[in-house]
N, C-alpha and C positions, 0 to 999 in steps of 0.2 A: 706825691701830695702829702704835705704835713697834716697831719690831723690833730683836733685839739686835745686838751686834756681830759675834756666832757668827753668826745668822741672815743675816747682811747678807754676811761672810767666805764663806760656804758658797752663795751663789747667784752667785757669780761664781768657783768654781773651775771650772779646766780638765778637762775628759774624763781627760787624764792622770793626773788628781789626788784619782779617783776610786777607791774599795776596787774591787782585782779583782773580777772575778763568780765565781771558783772560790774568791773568802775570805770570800763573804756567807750569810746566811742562807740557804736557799733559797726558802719560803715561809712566807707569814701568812695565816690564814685570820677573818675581822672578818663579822659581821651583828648587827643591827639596834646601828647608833651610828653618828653624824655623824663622815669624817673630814675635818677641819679643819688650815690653817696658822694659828699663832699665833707669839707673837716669838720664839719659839725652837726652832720645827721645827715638823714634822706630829704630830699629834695627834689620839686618837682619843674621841668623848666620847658617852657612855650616861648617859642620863637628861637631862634639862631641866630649866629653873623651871616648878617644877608650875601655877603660877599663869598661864602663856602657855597659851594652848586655842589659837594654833596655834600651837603646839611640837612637834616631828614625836612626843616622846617625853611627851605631857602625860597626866600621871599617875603619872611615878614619880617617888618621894620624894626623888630624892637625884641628884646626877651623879657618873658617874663619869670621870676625864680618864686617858689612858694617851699615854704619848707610844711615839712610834713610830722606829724604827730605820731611817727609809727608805737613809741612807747606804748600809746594809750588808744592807737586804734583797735580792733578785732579783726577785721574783713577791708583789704585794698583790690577795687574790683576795676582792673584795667581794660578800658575800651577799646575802640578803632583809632592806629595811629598812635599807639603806646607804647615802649620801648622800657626795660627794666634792667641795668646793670646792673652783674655777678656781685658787685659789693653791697648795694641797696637791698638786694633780694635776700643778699645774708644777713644784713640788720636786721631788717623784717621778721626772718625767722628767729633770732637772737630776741628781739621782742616778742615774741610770738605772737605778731601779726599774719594772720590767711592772707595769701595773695589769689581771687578771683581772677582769670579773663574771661573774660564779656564782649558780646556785641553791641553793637548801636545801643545806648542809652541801658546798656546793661543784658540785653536779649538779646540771643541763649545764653549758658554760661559754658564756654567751651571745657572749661578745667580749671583743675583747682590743685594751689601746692601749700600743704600746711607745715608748721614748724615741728619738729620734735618736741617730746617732755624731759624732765628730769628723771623720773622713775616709771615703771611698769606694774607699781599695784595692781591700776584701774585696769592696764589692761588685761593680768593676770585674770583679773574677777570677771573682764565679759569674755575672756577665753572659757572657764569655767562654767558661765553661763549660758553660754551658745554651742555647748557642747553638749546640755543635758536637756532634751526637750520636754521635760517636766517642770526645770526653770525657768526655761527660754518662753513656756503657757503661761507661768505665773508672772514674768515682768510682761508680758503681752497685753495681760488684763489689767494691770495696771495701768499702760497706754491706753487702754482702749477707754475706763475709765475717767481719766483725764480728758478724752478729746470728750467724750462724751458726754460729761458733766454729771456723772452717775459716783454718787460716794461707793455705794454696795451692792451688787449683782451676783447674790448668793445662785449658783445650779446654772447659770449662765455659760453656754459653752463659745468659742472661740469663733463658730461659725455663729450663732446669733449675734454676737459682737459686730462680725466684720456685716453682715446685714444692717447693723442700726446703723452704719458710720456709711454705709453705702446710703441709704435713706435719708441721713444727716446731711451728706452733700449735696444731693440731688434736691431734697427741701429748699437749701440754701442755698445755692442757684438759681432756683426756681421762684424765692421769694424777692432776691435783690433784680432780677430781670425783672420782674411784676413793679418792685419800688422804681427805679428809674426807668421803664418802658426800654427794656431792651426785647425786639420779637427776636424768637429762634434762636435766641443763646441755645450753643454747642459748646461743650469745653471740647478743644482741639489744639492741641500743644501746635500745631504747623500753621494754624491758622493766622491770619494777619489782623485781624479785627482789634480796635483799642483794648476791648474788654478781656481775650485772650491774650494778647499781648503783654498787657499788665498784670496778670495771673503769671506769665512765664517769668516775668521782671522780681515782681514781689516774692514769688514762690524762689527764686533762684537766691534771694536777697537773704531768706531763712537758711537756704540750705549753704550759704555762706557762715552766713552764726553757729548752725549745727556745725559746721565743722571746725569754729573755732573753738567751742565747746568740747566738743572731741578731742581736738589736738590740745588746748589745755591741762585734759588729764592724762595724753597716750593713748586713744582711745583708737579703733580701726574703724573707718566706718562705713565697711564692704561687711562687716558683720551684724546684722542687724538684728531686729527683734520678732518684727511684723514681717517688713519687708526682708526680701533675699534675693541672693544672684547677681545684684547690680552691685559696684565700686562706690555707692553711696547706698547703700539701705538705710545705713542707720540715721543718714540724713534725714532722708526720707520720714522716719520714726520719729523725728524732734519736730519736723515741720509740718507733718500733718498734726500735730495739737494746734497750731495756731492759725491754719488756712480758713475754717468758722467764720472766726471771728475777727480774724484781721484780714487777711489776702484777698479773701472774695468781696466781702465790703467795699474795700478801698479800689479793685480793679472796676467793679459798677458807681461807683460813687463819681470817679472824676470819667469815663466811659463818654462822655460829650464835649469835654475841654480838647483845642488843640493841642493843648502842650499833655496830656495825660499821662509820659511816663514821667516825668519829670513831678507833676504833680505826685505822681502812685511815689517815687524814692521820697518826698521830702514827706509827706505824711507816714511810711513806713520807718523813715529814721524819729521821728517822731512818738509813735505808739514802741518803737522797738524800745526807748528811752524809759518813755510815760510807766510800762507797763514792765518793764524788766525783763525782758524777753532771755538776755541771755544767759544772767543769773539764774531763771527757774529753769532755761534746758541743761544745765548745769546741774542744779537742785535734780532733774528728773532724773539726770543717768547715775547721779551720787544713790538714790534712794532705789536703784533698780539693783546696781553693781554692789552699794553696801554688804548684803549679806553675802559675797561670795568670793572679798577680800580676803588678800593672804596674812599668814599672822606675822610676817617679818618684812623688814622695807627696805633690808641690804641687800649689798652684790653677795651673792652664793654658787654655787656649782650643785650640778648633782653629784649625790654620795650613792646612790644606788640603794636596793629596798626602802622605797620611802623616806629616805632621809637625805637633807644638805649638807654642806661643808663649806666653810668659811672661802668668798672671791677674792680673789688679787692677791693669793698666796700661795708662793711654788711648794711644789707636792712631790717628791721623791730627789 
């Protein structure tokens, strides 16, 4: 396959050179269609030649091709009956678009593969910061702050914290079941109900943007702050600031519509847009990680007793 000059131009741009993550789309949600590269981007194609019996799509009449935004998406969250070619999936990363897979209308979210960064600053700084658990209390409260809505919580310690945000939820659940008349709301991730359902959908929708947020700046985010032990904590840590006020609202809000998840994605790409969702998880892990950046941005070696030595250059 010849590829165009656009195609060929755009696989060798720099990280630098790339659409911010607070000027992109924030998510796509794609099932049952082939995404593909072709000579002029990623592409996404539904239906086949009816004539191939193995055509993953043999039977219907017609194709449909959609080209795809990877430039400027965040998060590609692939359904039931989706398929992603080795060359697509390295656009994507070369964009540094997330690729999601998902079930049915996006619930659960099986896995997640993010692109690399350019540099290791960021992650120098939350290496340095999850190492030192008098740091890792100090950016905690910061979180806890922010979900909280509390500017200053002078003598407040870590355990009264994680009690108000235990309170905060259970408030908050308790009050959107009272406004739409839902009885016996349980949150229960296994549960099949619209209202958990759409909690698993939306909430997985965030922890998509958290990690394109993360992988934007090289960020790990099995290291967290709050959370620990899981392969996403620090997901975790970006998205519980906005489950309040956006996730649980919107999971009771449409909770009586047939079509409910469908509703819960387009009003979540919506408020994600409205309210700059993934500029400020962005803004939050800059204003955490800041103070605990290194003061150099090249390649280096170690030199031994605390000191570097120039990278990419032979030594004896």
């Amino acid at each position: 396959m010849a590829y165009s000059e656009e195609a060929i131009a755009f696989s060798t741009l720099p990280v630098s050179h790339q659409i911010r993550l607070e000027d992109r789309l924030s998510f796509l949600y794609l099932e049952h269609c082939k995404v593909r590269q072709d000579r002029t981007g990623v592409i996404a194609l539904q239906g086949d030649d009816p004539s191939d019996p193995d055509s993953l799509f043999f039977g219907l009449p017609s194709r449909v091709r959609i080209q795809l935004p990877v430039a400027g998406l965040s998060v590609l969250m692939l359904g039931p009956g989706t398929s992603i070619s080795q060359p697509a999936a390295t656009s994507c990363a070369r964009a540094g678009t997330s690729i999601m897979y998902c079930g049915g209308g996006g619930v659960p979210m099986y896995s997640l593969a993010t692109p690399l960064t350019a540099s290791a600053r960021w992650a120098i700084a939350q290496a340095r910061l999850v190492s030192n658990e008098a740091k890792q209390r100090k950016a905690a409260t910061i979180l806890y702050r922010k979900q909280l809505g509390i500017e200053d919580m002078p003598g407040t310690s870590i355990a009264n914290m994680r009690g108000l945000e235990g309170r905060l939820m259970r408030d908050t659940y308790k009050r959107f079941a009272a406004k739409y008349k839902i009885r016996d709301f349980k949150r229960d991730t296994a549960a099949t109900d619209p209202v958990n359902e759409s909690l698993n959908l939306s909430n997985a929708i965030l922890y998509g943007c958290a990690a394109s947020a993360c992988s934007a700046i090289g960020l790990n985010p099995a290291l967290g702050i709050i959370h620990r032990g899981d392969a996403r904590s620090l997901l975790f840590d970006l998205a519980d600031l906005y489950k309040p006020s956006l996730t649980i609202p919107l999971a009771f809000k449409h909770a009586n519509r047939e079509d409910y998840l469908a509703a819960v994605r387009r009003d979540m790409r919506k408020s994600l847009v409205k309210d700059r969702i993934l500029a400020e998880m962005l803004s939050v892990l800059m204003e955490i990680l800041e103070p605990h950046l290194p003061a150099r941005d090249d390649d280096r070696l170690i030199g031994g007793r605390n000191n570097e030595v120039t990278g990419h250059t032979q030594y004896g």
